[in-house]
C-alpha positions as CSV (number, residue, x, y, z in Angstrom):
1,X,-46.1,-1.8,32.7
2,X,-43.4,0.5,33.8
3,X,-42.2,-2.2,36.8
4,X,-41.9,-4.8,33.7
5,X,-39.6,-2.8,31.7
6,X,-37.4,-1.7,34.8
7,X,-36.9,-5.5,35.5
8,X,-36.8,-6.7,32.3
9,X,-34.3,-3.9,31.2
10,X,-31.0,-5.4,32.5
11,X,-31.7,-9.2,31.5
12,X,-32.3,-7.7,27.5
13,X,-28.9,-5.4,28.1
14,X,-27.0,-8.5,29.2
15,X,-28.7,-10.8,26.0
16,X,-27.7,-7.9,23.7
17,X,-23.8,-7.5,24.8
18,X,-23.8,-11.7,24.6
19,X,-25.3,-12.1,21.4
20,X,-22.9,-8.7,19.7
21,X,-19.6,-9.5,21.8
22,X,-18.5,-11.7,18.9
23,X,-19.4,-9.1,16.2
24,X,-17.9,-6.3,17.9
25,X,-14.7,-8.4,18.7
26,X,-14.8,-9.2,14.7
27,X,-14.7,-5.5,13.7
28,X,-12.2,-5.0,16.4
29,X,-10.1,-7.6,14.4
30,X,-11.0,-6.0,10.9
31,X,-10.1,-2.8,12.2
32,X,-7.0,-3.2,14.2
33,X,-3.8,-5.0,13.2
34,X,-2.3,-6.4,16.1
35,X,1.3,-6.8,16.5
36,X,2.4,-10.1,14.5
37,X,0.4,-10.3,11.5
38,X,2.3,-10.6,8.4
39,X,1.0,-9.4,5.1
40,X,1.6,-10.0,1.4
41,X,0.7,-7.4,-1.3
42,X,0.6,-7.4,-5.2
43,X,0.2,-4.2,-7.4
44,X,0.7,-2.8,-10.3
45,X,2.2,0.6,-10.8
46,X,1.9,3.8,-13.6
47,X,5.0,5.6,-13.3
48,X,5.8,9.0,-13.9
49,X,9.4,10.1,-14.6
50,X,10.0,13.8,-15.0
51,X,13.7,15.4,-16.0
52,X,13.0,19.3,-17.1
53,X,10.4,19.1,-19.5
54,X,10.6,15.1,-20.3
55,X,8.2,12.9,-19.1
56,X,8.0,9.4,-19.1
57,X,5.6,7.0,-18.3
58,X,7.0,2.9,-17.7
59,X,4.4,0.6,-15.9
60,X,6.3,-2.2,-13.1
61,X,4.8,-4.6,-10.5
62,X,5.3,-4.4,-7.0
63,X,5.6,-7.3,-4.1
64,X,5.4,-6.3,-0.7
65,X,5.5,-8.3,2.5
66,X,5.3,-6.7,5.7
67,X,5.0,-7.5,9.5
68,X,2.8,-5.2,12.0
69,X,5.0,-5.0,15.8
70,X,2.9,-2.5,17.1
71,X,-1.2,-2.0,16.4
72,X,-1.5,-0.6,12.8
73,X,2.1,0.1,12.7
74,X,4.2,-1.8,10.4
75,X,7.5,-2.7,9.0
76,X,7.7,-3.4,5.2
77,X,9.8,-4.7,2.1
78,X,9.2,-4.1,-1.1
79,X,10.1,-4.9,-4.8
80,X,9.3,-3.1,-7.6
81,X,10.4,-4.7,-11.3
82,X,9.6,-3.1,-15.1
83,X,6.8,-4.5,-16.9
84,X,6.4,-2.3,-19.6
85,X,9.4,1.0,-21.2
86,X,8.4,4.0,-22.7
87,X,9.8,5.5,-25.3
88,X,11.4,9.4,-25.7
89,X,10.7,11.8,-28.8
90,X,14.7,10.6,-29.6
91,X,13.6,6.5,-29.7
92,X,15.3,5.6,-26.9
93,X,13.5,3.4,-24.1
94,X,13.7,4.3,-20.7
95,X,12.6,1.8,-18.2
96,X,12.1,1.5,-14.3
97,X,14.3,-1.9,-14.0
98,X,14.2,-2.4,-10.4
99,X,13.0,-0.6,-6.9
100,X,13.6,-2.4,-3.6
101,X,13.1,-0.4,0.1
102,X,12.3,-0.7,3.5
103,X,9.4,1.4,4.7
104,X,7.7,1.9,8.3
105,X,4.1,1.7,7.3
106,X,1.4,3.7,9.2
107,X,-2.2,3.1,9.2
108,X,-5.8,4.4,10.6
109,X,-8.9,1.9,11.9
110,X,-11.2,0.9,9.7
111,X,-13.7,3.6,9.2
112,X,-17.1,2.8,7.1
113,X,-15.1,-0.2,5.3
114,X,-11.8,2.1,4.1
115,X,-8.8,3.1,5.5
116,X,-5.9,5.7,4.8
117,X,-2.2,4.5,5.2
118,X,1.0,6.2,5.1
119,X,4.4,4.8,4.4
120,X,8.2,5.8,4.4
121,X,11.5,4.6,4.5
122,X,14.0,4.4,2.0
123,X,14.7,3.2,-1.3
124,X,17.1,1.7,-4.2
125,X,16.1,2.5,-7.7
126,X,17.7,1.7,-11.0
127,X,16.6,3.5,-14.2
128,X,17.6,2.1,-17.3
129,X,17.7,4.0,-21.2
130,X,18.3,2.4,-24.3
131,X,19.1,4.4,-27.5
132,X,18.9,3.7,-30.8
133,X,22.2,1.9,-31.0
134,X,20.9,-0.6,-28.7
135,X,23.8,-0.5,-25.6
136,X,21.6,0.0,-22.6
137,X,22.6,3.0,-19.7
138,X,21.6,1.5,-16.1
139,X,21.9,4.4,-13.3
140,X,21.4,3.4,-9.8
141,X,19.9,6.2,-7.3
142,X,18.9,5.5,-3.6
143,X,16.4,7.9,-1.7
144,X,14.3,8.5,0.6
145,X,10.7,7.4,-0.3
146,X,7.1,8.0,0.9
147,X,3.4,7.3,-0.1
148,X,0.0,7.4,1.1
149,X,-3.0,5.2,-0.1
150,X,-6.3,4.5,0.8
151,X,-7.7,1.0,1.2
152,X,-11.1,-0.6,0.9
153,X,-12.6,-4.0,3.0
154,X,-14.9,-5.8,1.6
155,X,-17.4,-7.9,4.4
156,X,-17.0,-10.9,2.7
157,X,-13.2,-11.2,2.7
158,X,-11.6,-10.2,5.9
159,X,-8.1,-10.6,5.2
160,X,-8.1,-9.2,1.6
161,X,-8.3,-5.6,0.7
162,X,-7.5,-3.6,-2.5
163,X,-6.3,-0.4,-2.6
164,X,-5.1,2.7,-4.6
165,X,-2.0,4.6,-3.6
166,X,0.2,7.3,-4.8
167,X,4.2,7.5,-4.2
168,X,7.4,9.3,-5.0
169,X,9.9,6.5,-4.7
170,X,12.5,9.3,-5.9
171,X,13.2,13.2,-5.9
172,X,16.1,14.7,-6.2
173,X,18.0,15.1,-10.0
174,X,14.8,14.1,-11.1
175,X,11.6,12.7,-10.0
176,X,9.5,10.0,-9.9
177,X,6.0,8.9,-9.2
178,X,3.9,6.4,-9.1
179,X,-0.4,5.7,-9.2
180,X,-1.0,2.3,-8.2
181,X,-4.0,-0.8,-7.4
182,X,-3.6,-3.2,-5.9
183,X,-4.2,-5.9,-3.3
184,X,-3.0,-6.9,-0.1
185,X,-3.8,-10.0,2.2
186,X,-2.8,-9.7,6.0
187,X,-2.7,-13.0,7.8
């Protein structure tokens, strides 16, 4: 019996690697982004603006579209517009109009079907307030911007993936914030 197994051993090693070469090359895909894959993301963000004590909360939507050049490293653009103002104790609306940056975007393998990203780069904001009266303040600000998010595959679409991800697009004479969801496809 043991002679059978010791011949028989390297014939069912080299069936094995045959018949998992194609799943293991698969989750090296899934896990890995190799240089040249584009992506194209959709989200929605709740904003945070804090001056002093004031807080603010508008909602926007963000587009990004990004290119890996090096294995999980990409470079990304991204536009953020208002979707929804808040308003302050005085009545006035303050709303996120527009946010557009370029970020260097840094992420780990696929671990257990999530993965953690990083991302920084810098940014151009504009904040808008209208009072009462109705004649709308616009104030642009640029910075330098930075987030972290984590993201979760799902088995049965590869190249789609959701995620959640916090970010301070500004901080300096004030700051701002952001909670987001959203989804991202990578080509």
């Amino acid at each position: 019996m043991k002679k059978y197994f010791a011949t028989q051993l390297p014939a069912f090693f080299l069936a094995c690697s045959c018949l998992t070469a194609p799943l293991v090359s698969q989750a090296y895909e899934l896990s890995f982004a190799p240089p040249k894959t584009p992506y194209l993301g959709i989200e929605s963000a709740y904003n945070t603006i804090k001056s002093g004590q004031a807080e603010y909360n508008p909602l926007s939507a963000k587009l990004r579209i990004g290119m890996f050049f090096y294995t999980n490293i990409a470079l990304e653009l991204s536009y953020s517009g208002g979707l929804k103002s808040d308003t302050t104790e005085s009545g006035s609306e303050i709303d996120l109009k527009s946010a557009a940056g370029l970020f260097l975007r840094i992420q780990s393998p696929i671990q257990q079907g999530m993965r953690v990203y990083v991302y920084g780069g810098y940014n151009t904001l504009t904040v808008s307030e209208t009072p009462v009266s109705g004649n709308a303040l616009e104030e642009s600000y640029d910075a330098v911007a930075w987030g972290a998010g984590l993201e979760e595959h799902f088995k049965k679409w590869n190249n789609l993936v959701f995620f959640g991800e916090y970010g301070r697009p500004y901080d300096d004479e004030f700051r701002i914030s952001h909670y987001s969801l959203g989804a991202r496809y990578q080509y």
